[in-house]
Backbone of each chain as ProteinMPNN parsed JSONL, in Angstrom:
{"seq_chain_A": "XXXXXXXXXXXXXXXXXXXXXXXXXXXXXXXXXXXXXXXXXXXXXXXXXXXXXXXXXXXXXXXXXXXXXXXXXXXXXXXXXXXXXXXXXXXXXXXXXXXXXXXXXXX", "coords_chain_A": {"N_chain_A": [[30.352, -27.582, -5.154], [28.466, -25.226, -3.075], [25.199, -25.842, -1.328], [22.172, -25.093, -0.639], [18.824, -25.657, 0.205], [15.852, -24.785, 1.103], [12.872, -25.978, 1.556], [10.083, -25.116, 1.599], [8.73, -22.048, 1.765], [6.547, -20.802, 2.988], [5.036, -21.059, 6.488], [2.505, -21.342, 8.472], [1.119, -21.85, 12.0], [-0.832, -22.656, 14.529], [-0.284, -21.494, 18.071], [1.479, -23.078, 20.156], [1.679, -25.561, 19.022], [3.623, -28.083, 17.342], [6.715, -27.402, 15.48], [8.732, -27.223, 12.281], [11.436, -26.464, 10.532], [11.965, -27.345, 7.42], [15.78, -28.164, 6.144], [17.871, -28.549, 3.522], [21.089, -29.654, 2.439], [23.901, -29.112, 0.083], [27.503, -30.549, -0.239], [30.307, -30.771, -0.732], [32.473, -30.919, 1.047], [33.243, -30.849, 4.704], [30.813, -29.895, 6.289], [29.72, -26.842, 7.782], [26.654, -25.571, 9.899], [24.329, -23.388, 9.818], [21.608, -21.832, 11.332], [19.585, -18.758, 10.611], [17.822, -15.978, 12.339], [15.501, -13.547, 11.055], [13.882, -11.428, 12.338], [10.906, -9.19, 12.067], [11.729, -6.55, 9.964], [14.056, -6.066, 10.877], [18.042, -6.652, 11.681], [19.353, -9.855, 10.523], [20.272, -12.417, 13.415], [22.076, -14.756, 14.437], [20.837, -17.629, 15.453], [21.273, -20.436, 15.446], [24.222, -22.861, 15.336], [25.505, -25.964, 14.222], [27.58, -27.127, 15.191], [27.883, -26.712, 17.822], [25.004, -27.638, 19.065], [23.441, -26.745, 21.037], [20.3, -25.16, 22.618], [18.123, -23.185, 21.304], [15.991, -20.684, 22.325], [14.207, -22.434, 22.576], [14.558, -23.518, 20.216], [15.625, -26.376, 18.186], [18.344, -27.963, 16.449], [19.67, -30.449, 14.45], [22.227, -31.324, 12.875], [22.024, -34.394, 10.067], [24.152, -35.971, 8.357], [23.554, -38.324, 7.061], [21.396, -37.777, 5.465], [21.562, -35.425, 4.819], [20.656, -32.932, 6.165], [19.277, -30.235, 8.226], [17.862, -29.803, 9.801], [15.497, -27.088, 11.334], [13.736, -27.006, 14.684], [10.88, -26.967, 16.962], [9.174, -27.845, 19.877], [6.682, -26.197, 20.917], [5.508, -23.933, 19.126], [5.384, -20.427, 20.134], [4.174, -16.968, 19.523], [6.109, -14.7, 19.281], [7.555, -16.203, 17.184], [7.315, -15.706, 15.292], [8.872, -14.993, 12.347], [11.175, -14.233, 9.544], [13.202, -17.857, 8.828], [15.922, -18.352, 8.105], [18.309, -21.263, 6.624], [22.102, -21.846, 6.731], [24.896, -22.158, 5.439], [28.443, -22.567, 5.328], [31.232, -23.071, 3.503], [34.604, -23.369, 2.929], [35.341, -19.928, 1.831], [32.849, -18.617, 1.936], [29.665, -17.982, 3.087], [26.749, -19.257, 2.623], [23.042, -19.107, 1.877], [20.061, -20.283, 2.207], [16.542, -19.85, 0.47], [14.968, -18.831, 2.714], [12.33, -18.919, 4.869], [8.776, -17.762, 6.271], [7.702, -17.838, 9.096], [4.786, -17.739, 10.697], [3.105, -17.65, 13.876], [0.246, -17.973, 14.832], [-2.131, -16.388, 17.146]], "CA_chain_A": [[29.487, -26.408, -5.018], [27.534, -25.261, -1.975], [23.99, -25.125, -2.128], [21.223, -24.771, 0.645], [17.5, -26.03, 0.063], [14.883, -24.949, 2.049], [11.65, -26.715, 0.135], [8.852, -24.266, 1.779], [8.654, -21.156, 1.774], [5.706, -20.572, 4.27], [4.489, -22.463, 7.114], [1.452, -21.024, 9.535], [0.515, -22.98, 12.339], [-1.261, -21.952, 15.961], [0.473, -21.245, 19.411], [1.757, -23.915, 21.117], [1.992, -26.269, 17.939], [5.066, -27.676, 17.151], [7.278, -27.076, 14.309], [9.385, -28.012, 11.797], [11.948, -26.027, 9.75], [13.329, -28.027, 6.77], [16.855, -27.359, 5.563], [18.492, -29.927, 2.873], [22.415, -28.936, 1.866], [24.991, -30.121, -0.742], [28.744, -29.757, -0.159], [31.622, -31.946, -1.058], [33.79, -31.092, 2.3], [32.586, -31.306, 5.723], [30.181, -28.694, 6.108], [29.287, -26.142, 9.076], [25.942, -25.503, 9.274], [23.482, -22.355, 10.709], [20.471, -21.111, 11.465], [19.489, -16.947, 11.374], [16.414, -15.668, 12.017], [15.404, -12.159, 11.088], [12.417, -10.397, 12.929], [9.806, -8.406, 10.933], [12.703, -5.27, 9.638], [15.665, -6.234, 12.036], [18.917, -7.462, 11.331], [19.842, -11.007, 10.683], [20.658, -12.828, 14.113], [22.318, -16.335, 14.587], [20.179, -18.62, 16.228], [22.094, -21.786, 15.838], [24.962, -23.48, 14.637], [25.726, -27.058, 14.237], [28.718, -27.394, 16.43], [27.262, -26.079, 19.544], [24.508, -28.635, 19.68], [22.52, -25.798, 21.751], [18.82, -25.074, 22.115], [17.936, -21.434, 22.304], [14.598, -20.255, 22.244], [13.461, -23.738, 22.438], [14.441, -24.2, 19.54], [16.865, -27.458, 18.843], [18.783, -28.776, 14.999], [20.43, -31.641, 14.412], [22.781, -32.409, 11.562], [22.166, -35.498, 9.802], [25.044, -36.242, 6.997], [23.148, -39.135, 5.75], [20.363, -37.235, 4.84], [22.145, -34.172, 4.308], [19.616, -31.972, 6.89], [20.015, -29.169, 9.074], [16.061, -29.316, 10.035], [14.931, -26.466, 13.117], [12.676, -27.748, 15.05], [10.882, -26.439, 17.929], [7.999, -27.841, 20.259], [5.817, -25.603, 21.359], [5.758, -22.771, 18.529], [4.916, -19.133, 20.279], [4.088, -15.955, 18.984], [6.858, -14.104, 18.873], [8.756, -16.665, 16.951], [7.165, -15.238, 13.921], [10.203, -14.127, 11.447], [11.76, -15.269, 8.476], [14.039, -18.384, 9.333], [17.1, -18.934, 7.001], [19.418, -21.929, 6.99], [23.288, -21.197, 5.846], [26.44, -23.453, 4.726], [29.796, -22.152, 5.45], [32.251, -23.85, 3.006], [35.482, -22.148, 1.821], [35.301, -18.803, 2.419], [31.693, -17.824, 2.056], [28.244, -18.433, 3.659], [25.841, -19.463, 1.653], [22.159, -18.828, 2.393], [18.814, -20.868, 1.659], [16.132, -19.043, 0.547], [14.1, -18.689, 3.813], [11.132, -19.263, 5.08], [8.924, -17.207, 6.429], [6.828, -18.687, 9.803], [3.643, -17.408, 11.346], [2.771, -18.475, 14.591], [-1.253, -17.534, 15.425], [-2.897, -17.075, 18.607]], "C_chain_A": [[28.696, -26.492, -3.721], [26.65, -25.018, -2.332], [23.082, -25.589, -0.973], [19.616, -24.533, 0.288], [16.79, -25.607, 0.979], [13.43, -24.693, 1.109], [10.513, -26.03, 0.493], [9.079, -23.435, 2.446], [7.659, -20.296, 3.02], [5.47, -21.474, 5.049], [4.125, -21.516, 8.488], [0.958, -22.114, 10.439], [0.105, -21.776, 13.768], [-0.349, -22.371, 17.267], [0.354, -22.288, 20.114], [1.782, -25.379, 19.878], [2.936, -26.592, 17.711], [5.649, -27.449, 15.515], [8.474, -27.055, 13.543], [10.57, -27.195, 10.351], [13.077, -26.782, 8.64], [14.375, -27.146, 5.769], [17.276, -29.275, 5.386], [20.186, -28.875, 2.325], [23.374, -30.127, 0.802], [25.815, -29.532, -0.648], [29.858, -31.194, 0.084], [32.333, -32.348, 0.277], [32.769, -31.398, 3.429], [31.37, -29.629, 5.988], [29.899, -28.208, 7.586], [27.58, -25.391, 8.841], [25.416, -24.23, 10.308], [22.199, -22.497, 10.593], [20.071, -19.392, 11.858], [18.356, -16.902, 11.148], [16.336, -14.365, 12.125], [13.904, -11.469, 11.457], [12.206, -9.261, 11.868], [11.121, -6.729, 10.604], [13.785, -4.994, 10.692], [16.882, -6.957, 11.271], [19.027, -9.427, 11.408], [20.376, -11.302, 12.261], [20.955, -14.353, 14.018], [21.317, -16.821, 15.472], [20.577, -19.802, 16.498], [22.895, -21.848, 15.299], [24.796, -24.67, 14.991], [26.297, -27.672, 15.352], [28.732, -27.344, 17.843], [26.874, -26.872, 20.14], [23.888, -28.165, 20.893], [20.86, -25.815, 21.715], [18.472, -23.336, 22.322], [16.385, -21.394, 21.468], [13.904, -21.455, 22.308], [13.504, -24.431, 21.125], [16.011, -25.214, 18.748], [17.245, -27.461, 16.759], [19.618, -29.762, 14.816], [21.122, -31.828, 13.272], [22.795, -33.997, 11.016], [22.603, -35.356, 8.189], [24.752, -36.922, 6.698], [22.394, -38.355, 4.963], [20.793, -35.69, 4.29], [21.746, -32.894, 4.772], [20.135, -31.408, 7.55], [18.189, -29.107, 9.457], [15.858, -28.327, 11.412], [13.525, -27.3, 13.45], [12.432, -27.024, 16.962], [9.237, -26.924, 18.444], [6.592, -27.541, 20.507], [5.691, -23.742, 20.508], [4.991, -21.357, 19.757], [4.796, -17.84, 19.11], [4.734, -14.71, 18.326], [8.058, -15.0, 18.173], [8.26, -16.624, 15.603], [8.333, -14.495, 13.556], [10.419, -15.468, 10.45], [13.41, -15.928, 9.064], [15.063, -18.991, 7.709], [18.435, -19.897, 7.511], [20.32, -21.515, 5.719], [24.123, -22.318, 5.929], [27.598, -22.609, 4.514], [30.75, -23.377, 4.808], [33.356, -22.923, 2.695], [35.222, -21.0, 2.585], [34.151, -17.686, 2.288], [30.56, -18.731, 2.328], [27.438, -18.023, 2.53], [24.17, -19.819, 2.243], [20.777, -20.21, 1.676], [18.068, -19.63, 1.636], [15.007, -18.001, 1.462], [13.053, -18.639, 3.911], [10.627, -18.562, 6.245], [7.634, -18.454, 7.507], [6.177, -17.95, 10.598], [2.913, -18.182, 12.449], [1.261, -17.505, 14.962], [-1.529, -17.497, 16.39], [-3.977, -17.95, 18.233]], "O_chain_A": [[28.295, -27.569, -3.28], [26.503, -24.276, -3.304], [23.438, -26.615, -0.393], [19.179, -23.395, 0.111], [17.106, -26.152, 2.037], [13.046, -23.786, 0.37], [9.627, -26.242, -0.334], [9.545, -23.58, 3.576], [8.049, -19.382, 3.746], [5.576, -22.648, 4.696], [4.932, -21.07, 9.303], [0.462, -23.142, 9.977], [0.503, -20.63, 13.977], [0.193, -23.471, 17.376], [-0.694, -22.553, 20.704], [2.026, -26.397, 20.526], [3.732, -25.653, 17.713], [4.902, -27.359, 14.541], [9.458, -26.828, 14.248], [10.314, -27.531, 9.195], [14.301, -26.875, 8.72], [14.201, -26.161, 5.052], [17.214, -30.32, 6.034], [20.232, -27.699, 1.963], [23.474, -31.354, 0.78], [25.759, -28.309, -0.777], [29.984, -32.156, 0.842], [32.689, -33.471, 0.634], [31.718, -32.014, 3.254], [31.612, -28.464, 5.673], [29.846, -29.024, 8.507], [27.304, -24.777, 7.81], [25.948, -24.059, 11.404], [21.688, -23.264, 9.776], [20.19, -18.868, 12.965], [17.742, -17.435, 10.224], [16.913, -13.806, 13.057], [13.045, -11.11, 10.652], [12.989, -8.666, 11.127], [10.998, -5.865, 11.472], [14.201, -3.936, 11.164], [16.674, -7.749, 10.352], [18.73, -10.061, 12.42], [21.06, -10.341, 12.614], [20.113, -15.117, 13.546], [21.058, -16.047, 16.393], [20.361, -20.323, 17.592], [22.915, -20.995, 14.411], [24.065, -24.866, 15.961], [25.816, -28.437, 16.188], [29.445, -27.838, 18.717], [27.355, -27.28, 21.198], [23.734, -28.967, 21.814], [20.247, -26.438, 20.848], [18.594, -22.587, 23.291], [15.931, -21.896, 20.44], [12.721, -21.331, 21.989], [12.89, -25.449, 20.804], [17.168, -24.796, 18.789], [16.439, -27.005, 15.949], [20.652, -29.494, 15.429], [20.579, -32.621, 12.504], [23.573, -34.782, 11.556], [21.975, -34.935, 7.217], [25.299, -37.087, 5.607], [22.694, -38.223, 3.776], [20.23, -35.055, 3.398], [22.137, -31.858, 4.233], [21.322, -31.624, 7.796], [17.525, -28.099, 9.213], [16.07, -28.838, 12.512], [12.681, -27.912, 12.795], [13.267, -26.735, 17.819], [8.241, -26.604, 17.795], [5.613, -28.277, 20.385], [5.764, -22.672, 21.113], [3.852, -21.639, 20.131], [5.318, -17.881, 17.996], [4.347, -13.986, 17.409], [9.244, -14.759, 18.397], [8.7, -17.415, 14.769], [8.785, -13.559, 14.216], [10.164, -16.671, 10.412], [14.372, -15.287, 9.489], [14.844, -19.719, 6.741], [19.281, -19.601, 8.355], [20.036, -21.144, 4.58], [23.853, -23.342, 6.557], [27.672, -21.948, 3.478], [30.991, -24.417, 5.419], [33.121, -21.801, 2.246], [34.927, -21.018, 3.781], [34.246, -16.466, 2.42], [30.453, -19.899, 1.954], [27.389, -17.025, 1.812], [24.056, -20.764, 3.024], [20.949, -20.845, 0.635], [18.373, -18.616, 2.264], [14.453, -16.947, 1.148], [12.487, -18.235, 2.896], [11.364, -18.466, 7.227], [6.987, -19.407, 7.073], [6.888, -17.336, 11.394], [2.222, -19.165, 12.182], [1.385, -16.344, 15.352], [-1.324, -18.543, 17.006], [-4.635, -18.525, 19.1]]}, "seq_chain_B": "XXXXXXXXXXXXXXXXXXXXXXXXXXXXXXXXXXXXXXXXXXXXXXXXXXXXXXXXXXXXXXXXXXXXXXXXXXXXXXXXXXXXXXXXXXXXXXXXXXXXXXXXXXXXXX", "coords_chain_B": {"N_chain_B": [[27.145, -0.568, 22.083], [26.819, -0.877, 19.016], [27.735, -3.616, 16.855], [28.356, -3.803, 13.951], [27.261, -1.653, 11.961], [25.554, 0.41, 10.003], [25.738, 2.825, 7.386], [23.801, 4.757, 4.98], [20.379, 4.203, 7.387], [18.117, 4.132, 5.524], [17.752, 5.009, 2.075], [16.914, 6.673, -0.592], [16.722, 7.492, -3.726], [17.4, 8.697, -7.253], [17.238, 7.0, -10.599], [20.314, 6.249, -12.284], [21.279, 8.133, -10.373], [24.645, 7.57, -8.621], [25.75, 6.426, -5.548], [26.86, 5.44, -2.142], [27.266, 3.003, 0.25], [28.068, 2.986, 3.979], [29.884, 0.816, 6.164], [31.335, 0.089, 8.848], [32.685, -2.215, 11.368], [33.122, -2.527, 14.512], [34.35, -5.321, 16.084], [36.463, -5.988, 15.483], [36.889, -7.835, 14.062], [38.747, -9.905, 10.86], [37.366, -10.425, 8.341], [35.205, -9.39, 6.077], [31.796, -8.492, 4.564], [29.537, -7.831, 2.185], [26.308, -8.1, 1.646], [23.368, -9.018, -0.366], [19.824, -8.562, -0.41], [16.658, -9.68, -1.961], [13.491, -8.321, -3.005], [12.385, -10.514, -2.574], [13.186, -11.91, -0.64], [15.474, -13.147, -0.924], [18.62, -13.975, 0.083], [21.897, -13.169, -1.07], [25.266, -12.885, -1.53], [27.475, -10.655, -2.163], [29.986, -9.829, -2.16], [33.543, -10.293, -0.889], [35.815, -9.515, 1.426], [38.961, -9.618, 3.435], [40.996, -8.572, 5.627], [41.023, -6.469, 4.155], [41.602, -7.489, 1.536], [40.224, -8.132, -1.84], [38.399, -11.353, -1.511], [36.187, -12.997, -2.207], [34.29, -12.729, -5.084], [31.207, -11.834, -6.178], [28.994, -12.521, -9.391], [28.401, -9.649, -9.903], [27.513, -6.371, -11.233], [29.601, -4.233, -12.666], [29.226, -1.863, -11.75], [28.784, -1.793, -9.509], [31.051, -1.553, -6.855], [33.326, -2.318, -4.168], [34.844, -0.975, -1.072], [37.899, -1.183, 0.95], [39.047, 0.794, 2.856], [40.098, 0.121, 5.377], [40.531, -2.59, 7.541], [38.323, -2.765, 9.57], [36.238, -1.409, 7.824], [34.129, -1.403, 5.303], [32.843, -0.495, 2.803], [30.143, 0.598, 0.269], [29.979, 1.261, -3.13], [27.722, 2.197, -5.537], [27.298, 2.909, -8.893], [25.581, 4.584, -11.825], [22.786, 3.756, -10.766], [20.367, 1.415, -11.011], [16.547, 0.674, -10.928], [16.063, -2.211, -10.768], [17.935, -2.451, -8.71], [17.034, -1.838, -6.378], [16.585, -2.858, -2.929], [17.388, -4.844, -0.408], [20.827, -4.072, 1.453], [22.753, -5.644, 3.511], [25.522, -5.186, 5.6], [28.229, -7.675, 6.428], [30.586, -8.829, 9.307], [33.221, -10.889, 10.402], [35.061, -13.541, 12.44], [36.501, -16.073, 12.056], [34.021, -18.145, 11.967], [30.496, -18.197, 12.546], [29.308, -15.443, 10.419], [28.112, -12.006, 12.196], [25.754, -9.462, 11.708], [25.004, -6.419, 10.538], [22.393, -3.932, 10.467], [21.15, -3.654, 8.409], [20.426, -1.873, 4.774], [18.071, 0.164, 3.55], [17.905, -0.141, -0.144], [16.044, 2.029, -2.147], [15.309, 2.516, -5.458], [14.207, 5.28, -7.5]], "CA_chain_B": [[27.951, -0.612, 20.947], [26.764, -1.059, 17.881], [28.739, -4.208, 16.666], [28.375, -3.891, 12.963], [27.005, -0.049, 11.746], [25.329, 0.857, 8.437], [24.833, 4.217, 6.982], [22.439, 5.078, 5.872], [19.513, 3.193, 7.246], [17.19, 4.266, 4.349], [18.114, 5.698, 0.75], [15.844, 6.932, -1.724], [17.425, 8.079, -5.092], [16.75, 8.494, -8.559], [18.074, 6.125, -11.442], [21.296, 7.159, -12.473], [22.844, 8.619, -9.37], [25.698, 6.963, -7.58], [25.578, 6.754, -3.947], [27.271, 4.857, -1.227], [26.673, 2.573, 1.499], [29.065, 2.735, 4.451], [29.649, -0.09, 6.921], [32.013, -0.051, 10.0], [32.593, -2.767, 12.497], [34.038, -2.467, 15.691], [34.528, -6.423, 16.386], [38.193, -6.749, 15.467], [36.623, -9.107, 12.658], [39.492, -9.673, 9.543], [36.43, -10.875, 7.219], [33.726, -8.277, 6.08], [31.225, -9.027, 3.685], [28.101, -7.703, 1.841], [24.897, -9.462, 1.257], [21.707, -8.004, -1.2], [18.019, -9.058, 0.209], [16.342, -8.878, -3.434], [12.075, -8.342, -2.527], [11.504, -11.712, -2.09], [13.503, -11.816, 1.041], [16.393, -14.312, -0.875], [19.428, -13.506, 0.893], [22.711, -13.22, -1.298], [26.5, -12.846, -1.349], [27.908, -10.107, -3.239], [31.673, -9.293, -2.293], [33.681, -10.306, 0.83], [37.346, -8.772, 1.852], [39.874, -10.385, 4.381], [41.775, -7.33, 5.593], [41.394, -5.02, 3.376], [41.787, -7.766, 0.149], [38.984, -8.79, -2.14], [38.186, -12.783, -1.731], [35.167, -13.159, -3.436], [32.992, -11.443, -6.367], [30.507, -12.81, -6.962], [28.42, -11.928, -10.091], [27.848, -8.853, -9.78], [27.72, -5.622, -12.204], [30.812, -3.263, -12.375], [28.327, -0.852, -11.83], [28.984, -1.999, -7.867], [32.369, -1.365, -6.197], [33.591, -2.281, -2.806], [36.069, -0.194, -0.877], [38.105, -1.151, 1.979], [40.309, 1.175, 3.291], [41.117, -0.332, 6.716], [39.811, -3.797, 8.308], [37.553, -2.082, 9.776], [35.142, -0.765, 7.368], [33.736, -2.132, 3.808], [32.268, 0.808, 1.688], [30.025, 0.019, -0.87], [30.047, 2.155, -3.787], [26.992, 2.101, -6.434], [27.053, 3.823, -9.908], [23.763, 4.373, -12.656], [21.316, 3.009, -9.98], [18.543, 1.47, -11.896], [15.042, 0.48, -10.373], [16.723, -3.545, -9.946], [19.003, -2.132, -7.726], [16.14, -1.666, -4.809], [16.871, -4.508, -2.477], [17.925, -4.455, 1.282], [21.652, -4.228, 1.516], [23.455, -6.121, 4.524], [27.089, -5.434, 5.622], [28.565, -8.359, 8.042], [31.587, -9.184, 9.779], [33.403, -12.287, 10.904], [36.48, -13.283, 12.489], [36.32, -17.547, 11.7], [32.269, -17.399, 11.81], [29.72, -17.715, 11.734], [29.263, -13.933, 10.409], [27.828, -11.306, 12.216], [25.065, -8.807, 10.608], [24.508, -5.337, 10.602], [20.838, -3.45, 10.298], [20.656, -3.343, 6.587], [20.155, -0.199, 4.4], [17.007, -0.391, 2.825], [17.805, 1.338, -0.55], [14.935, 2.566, -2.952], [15.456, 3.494, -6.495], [12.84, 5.568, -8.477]], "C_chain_B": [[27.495, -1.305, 20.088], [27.758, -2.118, 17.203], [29.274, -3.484, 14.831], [27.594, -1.998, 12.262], [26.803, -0.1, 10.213], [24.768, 1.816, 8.683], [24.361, 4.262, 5.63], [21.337, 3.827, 6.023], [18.178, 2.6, 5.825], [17.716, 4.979, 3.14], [16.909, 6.053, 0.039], [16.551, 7.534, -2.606], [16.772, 7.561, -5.73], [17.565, 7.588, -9.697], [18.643, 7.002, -12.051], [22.054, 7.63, -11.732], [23.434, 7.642, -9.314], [25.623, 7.536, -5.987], [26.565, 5.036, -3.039], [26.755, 4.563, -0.271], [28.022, 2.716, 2.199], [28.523, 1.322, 5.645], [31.165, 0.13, 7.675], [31.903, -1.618, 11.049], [33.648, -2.841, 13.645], [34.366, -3.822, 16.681], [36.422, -7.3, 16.337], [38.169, -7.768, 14.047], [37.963, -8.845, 11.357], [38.512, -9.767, 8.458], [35.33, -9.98, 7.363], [33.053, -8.49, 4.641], [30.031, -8.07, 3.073], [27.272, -8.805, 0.881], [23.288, -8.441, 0.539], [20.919, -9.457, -0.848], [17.207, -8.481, -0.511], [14.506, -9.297, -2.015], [11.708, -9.939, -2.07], [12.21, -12.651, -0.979], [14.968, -13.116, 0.969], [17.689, -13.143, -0.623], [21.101, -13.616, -0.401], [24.208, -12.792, -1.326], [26.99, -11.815, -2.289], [29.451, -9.752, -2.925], [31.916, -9.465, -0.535], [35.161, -9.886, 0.868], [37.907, -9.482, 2.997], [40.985, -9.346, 4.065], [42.081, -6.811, 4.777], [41.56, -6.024, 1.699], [40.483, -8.218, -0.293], [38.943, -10.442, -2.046], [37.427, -12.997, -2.369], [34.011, -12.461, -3.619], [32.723, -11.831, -6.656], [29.779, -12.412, -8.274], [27.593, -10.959, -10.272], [28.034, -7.784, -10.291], [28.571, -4.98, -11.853], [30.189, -2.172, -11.889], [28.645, -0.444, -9.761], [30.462, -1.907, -7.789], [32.609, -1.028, -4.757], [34.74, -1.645, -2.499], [36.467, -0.591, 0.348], [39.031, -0.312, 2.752], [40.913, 1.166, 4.455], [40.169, -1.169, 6.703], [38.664, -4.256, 8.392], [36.025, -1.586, 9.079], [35.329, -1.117, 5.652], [32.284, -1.214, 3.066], [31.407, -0.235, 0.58], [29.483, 0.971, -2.068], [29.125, 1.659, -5.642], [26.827, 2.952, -7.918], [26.461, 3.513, -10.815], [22.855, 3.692, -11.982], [20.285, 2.805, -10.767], [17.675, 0.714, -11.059], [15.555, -1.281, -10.096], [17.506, -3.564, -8.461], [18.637, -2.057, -6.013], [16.481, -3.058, -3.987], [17.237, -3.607, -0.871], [19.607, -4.612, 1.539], [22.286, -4.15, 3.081], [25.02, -6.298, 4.54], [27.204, -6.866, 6.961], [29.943, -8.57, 8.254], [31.842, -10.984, 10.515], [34.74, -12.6, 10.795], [36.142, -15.033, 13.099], [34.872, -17.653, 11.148], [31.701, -18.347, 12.774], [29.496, -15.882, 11.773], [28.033, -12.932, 11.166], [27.196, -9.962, 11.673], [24.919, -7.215, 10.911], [23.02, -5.123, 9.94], [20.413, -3.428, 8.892], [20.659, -1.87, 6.311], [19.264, -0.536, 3.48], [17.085, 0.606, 1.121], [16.551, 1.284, -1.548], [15.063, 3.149, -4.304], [14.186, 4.198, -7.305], [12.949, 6.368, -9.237]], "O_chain_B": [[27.678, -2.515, 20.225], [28.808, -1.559, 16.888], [30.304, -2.848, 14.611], [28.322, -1.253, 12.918], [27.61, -0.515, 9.381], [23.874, 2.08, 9.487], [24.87, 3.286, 5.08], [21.253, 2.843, 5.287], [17.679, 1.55, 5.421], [18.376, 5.914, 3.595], [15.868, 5.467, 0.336], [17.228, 8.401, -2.052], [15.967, 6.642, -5.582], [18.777, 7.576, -9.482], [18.206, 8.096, -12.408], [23.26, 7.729, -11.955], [22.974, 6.651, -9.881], [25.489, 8.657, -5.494], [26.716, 3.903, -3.495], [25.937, 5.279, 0.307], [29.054, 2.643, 1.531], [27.382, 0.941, 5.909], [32.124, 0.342, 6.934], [30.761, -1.945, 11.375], [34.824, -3.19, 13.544], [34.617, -3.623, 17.87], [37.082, -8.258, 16.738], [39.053, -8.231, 13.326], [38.14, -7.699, 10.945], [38.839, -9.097, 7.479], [34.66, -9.782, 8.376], [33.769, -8.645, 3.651], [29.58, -7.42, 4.017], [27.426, -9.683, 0.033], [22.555, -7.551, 0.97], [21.157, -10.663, -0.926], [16.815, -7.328, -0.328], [14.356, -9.954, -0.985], [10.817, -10.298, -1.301], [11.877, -13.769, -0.586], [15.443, -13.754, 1.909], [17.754, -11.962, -0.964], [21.285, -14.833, -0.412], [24.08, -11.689, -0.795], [26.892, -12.202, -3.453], [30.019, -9.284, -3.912], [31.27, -9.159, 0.467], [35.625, -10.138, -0.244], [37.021, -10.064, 3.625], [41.634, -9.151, 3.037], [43.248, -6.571, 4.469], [41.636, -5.33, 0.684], [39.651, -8.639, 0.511], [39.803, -10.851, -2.827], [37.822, -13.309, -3.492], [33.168, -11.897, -2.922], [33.232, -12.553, -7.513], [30.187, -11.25, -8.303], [26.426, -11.055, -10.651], [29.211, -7.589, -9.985], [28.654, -4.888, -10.629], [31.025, -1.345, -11.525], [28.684, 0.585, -9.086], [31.083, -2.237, -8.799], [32.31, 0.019, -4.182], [35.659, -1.603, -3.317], [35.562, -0.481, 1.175], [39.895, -0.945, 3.357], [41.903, 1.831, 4.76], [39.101, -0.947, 6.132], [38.048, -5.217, 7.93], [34.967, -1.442, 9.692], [36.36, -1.089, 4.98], [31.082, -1.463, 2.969], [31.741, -1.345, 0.167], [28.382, 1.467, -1.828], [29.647, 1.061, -6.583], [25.954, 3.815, -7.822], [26.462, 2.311, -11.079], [22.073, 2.985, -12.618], [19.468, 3.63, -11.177], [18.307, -0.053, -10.332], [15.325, -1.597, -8.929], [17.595, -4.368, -7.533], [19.307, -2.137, -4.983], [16.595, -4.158, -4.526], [17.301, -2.446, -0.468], [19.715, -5.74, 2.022], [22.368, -3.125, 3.758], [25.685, -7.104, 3.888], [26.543, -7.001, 7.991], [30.607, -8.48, 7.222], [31.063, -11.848, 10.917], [35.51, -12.336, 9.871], [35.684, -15.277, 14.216], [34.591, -17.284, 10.008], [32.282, -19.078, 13.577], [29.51, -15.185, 12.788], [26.915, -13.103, 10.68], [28.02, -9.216, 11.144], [24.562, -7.113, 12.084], [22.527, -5.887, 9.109], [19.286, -3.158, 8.477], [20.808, -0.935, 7.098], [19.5, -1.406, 2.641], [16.554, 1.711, 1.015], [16.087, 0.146, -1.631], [14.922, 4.372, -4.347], [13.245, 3.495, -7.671], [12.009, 6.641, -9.985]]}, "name": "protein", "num_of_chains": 2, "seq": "XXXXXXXXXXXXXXXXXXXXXXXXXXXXXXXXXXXXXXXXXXXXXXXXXXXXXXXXXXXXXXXXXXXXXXXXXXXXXXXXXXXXXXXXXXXXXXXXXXXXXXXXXXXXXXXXXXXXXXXXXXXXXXXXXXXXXXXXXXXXXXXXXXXXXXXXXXXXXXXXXXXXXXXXXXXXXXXXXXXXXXXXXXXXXXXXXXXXXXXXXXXXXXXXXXXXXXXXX"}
């Protein structure tokens, strides 16, 4: 079974703070992993995958198969990187979502 | 260009109609999917197609019915709308993936 943890739901912090998006997954095969983030009544956009091993917006993820993580993570939070961030698990032939989290960055 | 296309953006109906969502994508994608975004913003899987066949249904009432009649475009066809039914409905596409999203259709029952 696939299945996609993300253990908090909110997480407020102030501008220029860094920050820490956890994502835990379970999946028998090898798994592919994402990141989408959806701005305040916009579509879903990718922000990361696994495979890439990219940073966009500053912000970086790392797979670790011991631990089973997909954590975002990003230095210097800004302002406009308020939106709800959802990690996903592509096994088989469907993406499977966590339930996202929604992050408030303050001036 | 619009990759992914949902009509309509907004719904409002009364419980009981039937109404349709449409979805188009102009990506070439073989894999098209929909996804319900119940109020509390959890994101789920409800029916995905691979040219035009169903792959997977997930638990979801007969009441719902997907239509594909080309590649292209993944209909979604609602009948007795009841007041559960409000949610944000997301078509996407995807040709390997990760999938591609369209704008949602926000629908409204009352």
């Amino acid at each position: 079974a696939q299945r996609v943890t993300q253990p908090e739901k909110l997480l407020s912090v102030f501008k220029g703070a860094p920050v820490e998006l956890k994502c835990n997954y379970s999946y028998s095969g090898s798994p592919e992993l994402f990141w989408y983030v959806q701005y305040s009544r916009q579509r879903l956009q990718l922000l990361l995958r696994h495979i890439s091993r990219e940073s966009i917006k500053g912000f970086t993820a790392d797979l670790n198969k011991g631990e089973t993580s997909f954590h975002l993570k990003k230095p210097f939070a800004q302002e406009e990187d308020s939106a709800m961030y959802y990690c996903a698990l592509c096994g088989s032939e469907k993406l499977v979502f966590g339930k996202g989290m929604k992050l408030t960055v303050n001036p | 260009d619009t990759a992914v296309s949902q009509t309509p953006k907004y719904l409002v109906t009364q419980m009981g109609n039937d109404k349709s969502i449409k979805c188009e994508q102009n990506l070439g994608h073989d894999t098209m999917y929909w996804y319900k975004q119940d109020s509390k913003k959890f994101l789920k899987i409800m029916f995905s197609y691979n040219n035009k066949e169903l792959i997977i249904n997930e638990t979801v009432p007969n009441r719902f019915s997907p239509k594909s009649p080309d590649k292209a475009h993944l209909n979604l066809h609602i009948n007795s709308l009841e007041l559960g039914d409000s949610a944000v409905y997301f078509c996407a596409s995807s040709q390997d993936r990760p999938p591609t999203f369209g704008s949602g259709t926000r629908l409204t029952v009352v």
